[in-house]
C-alpha positions in Angstrom: 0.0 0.0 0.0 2.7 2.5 1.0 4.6 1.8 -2.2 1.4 2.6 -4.4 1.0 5.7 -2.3 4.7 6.8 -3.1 4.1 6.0 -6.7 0.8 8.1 -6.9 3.1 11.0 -4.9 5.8 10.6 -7.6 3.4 10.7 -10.6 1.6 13.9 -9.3 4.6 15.2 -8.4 6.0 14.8 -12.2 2.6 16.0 -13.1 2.7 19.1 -11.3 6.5 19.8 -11.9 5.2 19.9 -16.0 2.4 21.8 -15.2 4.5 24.4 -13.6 7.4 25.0 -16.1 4.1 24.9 -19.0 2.8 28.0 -17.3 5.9 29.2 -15.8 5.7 32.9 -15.7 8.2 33.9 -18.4 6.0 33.2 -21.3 3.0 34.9 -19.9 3.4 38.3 -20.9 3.7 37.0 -24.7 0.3 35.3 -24.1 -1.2 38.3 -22.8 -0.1 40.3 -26.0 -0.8 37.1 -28.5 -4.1 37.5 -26.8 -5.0 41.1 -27.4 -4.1 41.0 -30.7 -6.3 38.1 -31.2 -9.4 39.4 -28.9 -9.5 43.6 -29.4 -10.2 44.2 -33.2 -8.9 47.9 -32.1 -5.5 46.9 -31.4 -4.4 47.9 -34.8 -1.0 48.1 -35.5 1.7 47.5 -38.5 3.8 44.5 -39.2 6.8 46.0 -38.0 5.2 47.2 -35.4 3.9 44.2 -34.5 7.2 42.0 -35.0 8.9 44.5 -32.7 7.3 43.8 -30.1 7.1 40.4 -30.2 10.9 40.9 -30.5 11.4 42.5 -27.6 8.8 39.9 -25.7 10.8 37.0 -26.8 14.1 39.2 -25.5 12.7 39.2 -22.3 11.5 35.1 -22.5 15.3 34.3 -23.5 17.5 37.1 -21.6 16.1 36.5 -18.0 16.4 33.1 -18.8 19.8 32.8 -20.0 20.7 34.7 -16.8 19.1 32.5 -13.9 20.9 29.5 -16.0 24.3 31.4 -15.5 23.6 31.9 -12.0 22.8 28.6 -11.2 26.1 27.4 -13.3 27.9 29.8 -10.7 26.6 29.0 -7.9 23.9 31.7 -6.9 20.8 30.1 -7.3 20.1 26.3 -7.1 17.1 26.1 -9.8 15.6 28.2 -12.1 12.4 27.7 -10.3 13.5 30.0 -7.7 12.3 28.4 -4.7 14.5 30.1 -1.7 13.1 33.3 -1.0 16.6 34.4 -0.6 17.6 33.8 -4.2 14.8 35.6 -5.9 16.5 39.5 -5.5 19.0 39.2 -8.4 16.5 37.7 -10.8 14.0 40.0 -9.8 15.8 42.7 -10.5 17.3 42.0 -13.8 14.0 41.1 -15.1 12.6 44.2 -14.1 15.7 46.1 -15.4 14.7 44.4 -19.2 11.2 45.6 -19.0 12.4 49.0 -18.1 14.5 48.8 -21.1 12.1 47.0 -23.1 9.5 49.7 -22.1 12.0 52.5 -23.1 12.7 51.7 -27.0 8.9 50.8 -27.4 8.2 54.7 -26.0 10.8 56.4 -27.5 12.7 54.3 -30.6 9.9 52.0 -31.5 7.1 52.2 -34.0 3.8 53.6 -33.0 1.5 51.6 -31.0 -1.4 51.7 -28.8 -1.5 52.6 -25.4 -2.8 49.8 -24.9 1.0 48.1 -24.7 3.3 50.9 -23.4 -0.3 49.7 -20.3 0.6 46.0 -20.6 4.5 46.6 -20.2 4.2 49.2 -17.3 1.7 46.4 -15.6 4.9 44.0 -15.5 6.9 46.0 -14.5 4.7 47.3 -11.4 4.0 43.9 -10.7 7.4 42.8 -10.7 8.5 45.7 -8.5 5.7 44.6 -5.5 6.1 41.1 -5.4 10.1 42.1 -5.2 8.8 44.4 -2.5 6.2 41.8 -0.5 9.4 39.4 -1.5 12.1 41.0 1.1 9.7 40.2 4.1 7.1 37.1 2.3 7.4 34.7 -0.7 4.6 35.5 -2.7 3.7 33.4 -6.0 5.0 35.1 -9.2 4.1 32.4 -11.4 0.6 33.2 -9.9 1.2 36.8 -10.4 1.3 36.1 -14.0 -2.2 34.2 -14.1 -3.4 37.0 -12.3 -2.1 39.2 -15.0 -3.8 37.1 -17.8 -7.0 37.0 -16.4 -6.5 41.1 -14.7 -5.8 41.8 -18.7 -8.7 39.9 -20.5 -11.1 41.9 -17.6 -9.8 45.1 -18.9 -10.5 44.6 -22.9 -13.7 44.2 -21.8 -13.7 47.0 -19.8 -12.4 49.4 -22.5 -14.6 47.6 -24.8 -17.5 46.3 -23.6 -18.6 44.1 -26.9 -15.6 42.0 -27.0 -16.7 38.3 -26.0 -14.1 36.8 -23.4 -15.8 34.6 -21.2 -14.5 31.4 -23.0 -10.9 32.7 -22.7 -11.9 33.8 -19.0 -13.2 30.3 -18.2 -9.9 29.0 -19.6 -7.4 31.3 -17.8 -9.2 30.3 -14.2 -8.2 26.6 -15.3 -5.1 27.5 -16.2 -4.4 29.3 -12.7 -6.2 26.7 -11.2 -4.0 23.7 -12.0 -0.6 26.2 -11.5 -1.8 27.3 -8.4 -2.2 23.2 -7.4 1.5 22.7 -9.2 3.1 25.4 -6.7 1.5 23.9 -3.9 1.9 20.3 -4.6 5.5 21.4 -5.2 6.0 22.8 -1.9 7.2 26.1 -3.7 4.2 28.1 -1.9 1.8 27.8 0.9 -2.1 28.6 -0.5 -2.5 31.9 0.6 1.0 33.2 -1.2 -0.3 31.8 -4.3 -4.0 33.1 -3.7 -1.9 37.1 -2.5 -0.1 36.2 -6.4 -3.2 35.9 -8.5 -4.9 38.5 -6.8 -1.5 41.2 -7.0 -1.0 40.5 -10.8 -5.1 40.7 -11.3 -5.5 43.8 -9.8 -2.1 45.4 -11.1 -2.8 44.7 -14.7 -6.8 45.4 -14.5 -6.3 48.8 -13.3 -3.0 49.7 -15.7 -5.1 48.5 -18.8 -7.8 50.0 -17.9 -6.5 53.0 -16.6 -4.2 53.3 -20.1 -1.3 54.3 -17.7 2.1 55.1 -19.6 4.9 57.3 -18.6 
């Protein structure tokens, strides 16, 4: 009996170690803009424009990346699912530091776009900037603070534009935060009310920047 138990543990453990790294928080923000451009027929914008910024998005996939891998090869983080509280500062940080660059070219090199994404790229960036805040005293969830943001986002095309139909994608985005919220717990990476304090940060952050149309 004990070794089935073990084996179930193991599988959901596998299971929920997939499940995490599927929805891991560094490809959200280019499913939040893959998403507006599919969902808001007024996001209007050029080719170039629009493979600029999914330039710059897939920059900040592989550059944030490529730097938790070299910390780990030195020595300053044991995985790149940042688990220790105490490791998440330098990553933090240098994320935040490409979205502030990211957010820089868009507003004053790149192409012209709709407020809509100079919004969507502040959000991040004020998201990042509290959990690194909550982070120095609690460990709150960031890949829920990404969920959050996807669902915060979808509420605020409707909100700007009341006739866009998102329930579907809504109903989706809950599963989807649903089964990472159960993969950070099951992992032991977060307790249930850091990973409820995550979706509800990133929700709220996001919700009120799109909305709002803030842009420095």
């Amino acid at each position: 009996m004990s070794n089935k138990v073990t084996y179930h543990n193991e599988e959901e453990g596998i299971v929920a170690k997939f499940i995490s790294i599927l929805f891991h928080p560094l490809w959200m923000p280019m499913l939040i803009y893959l998403l507006t451009r599919w969902l808001d027929p007024f996001y209007v914008v050029t080719k170039q424009a629009d493979d600029f910024v999914l330039l710059l998005l897939a920059v900040n996939i592989v550059a944030p990346a490529l730097s938790m891998l070299i910390m780990i090869r030195f020595g300053m983080l044991s995985s790149i699912e940042l688990k220790n509280r105490s490791e998440r500062l330098g990553p933090y940080l240098l994320t935040i530091f490409y979205y502030i660059a990211s957010y820089m070219m868009l507003r004053f090199l790149g192409p012209e776009l709709p407020r809509e994404t100079f919004s969507f790229i502040l959000a991040i960036i004020v998201s990042l900037i509290f959990a690194l805040t909550v982070n120095l005293f609690w460990k709150i969830s960031v890949h829920m603070l990404a969920q959050g943001g996807v669902f915060g986002t979808l509420l605020a095309l409707q909100r700007i534009h009341p006739n866009i139909e998102v329930t579907l994608m809504a109903m989706c985005c809950v599963l989807m935060s649903g089964l990472t919220g159960y993969s950070r717990v099951k992992l032991d990476a977060h307790t249930p009310g850091q990973v409820y304090a995550g979706f509800a940060l990133g929700l709220i952050v996001n919700f009120a920047a799109i909305a709002g149309k803030w842009m420095i």
